[in-house]
N, C-alpha and C positions, 0 to 999 in steps of 0.2 A: 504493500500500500504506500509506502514513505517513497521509497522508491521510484512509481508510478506519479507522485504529489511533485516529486523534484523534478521529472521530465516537465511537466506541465507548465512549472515556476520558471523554466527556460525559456518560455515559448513569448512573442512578442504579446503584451500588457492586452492590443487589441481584439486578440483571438482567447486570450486564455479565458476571460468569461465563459463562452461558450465552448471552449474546451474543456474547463473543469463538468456544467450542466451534463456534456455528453459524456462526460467519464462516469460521473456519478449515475446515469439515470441506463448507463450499460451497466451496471453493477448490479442497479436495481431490478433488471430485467431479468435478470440469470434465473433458472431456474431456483427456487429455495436450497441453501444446503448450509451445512454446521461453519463453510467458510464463509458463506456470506453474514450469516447472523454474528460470525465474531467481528467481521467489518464494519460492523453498523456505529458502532461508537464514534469510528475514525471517519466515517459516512456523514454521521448526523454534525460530528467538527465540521469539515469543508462546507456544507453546506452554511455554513453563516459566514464566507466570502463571498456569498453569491448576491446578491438583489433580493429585495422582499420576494416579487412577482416570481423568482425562480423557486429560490430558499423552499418557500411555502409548501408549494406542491410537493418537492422534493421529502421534505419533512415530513409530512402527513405519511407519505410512502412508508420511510423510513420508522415511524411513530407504527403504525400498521404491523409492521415486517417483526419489530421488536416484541409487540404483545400477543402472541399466537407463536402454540407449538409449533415444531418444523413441520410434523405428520399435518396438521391444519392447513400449514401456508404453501407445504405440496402439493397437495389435493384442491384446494382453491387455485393454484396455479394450470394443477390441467384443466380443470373446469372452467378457467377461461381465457386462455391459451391454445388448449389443444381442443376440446368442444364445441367451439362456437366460431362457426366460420368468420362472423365479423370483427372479431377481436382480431385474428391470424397475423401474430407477431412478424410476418414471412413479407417482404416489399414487395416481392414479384408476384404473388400472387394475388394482390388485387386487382392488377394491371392484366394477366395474362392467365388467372386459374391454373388449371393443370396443363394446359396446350405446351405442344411442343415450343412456340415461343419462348415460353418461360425459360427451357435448357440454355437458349442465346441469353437469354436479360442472365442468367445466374452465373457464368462465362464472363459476361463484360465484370459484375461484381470481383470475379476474383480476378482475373486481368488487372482491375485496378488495386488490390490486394499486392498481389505482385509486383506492380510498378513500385509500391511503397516501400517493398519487403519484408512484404507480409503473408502467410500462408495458413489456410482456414484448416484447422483440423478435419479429417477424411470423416469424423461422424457427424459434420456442422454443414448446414446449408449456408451460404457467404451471404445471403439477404435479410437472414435475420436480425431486426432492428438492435439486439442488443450489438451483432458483430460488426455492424455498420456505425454504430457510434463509437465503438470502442476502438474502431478503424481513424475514424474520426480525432480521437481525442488521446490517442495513445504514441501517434506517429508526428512526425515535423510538422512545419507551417502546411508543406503542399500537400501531405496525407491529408491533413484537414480541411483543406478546400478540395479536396477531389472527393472525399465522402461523406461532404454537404452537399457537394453536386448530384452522387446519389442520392441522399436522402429529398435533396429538390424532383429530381427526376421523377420520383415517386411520390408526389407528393398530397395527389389527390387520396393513396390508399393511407398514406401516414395520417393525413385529418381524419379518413373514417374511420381510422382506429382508434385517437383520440376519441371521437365523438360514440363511437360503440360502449368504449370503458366509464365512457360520461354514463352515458345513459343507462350502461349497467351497474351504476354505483361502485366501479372497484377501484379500488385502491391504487391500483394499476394506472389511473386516467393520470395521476398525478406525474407519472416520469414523462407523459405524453403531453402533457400542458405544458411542463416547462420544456422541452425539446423544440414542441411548436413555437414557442414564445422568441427563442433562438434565429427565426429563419424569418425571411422580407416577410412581409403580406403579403396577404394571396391578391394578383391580380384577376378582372373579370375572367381570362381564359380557366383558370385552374379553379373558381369558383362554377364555372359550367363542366369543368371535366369530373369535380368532387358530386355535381347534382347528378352527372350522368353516370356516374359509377354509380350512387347512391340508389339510382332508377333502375340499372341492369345488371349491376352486379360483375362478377369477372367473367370474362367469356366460359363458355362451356357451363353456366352457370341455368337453371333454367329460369328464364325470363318471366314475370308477371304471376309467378302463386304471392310471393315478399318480397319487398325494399329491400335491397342489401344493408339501408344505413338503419342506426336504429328509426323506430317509427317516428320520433318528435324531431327525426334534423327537417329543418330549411334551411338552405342555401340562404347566406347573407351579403351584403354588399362592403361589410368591413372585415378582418382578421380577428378573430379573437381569442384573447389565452386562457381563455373558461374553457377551458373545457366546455434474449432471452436464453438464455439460452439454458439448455439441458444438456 
């Protein structure tokens, strides 16, 4: 952990803000295990370098993570992780479902892995949100801007997972708020790509029994910051 804090402390003053959010809220995503809950102390420190608007969310997480046994925060992690399509911590597969597309989009993921020198362990898909921050905020200046750019790329399915974890009450929305919080506002284009996801769901998906988003999203015309790995 001290370690990983010093990398970051290197990093120019403008980026480390949102270099620390994204280190922290890859931590938060991991699967639950005995190493994460003994991080949480050194967790819930860094978080008071951050901003109210980040801290916040972040905290609540962390607050969550701290009071529930592990067997608890396991099993509430598949249940809404692995259960619930619209949660699916996974980038590509908002955008692309199970289509052969997807094998290209998770290809470009580690390509840009590797330009960093970086390499996703053989039991990890390279699109999941927590490896994609942790890409983010673990590597130099230019690691960090090339997987913001993925997580921009993706960005319609990043808001709907935010807006999924809203709406299902988890505890989970919070490393999602402040991650969004991180990135421009949405322009009108990615505000019609987030409705039209929201409407059809990922391909191969079947169209028109459910919403992909949850039931109470609408599309708004501003940003806002309201609201893993195993």
């Amino acid at each position: 952990m001290n370690r990983v804090f010093r990398r970051l402390a290197a990093q120019k003053v403008s980026g480390r803000t949102t270099a620390l959010t994204h280190r922290l809220a890859a931590l938060l995503l991991e699967y639950p295990s005995a190493e994460l809950l003994d991080l949480l102390p050194a967790i819930r420190s860094a978080t008071a370098e951050l901003p109210e608007r980040l801290a916040v969310p972040l905290g609540q997480l962390v607050e969550h993570l701290s009071s529930a046994p592990l067997p608890e925060l396991e099993a509430a992690y598949v249940e809404t992780f692995d259960l619930k399509r619209r949660c699916s911590p996974y980038l590509t597969y908002f955008a692309y479902g199970d289509t052969r597309k997807r094998g290209v989009a998770l290809v470009e993921f580690k390509q840009a892995y590797r330009a960093g020198g970086f390499e996703v362990v053989e039991d990890e898909l390279p699109d999941h949100l927590a490896v994609v921050l942790e890409f983010c905020s673990t590597g130099d200046a230019e690691c960090q801007v090339e997987g913001i750019k993925l997580l921009l790329g993706h960005r319609a399915g990043l808001e709907l997972l935010r807006l999924a974890l809203l709406d299902a009450g988890s505890p989970y929305a919070g490393a999602l708020v402040a991650v969004c919080a991180t990135l421009p506002d949405l322009g009108p284009d990615e505000h019609a790509a987030i409705a039209r996801l929201a409407a059809e769901g990922p391909p191969g998906e079947e169209v028109g029994l459910e919403p992909f988003a949850p039931p109470s999203y609408m599309p708004t015309s501003g940003h806002s910051v309201e609201g893993a790995r195993r």
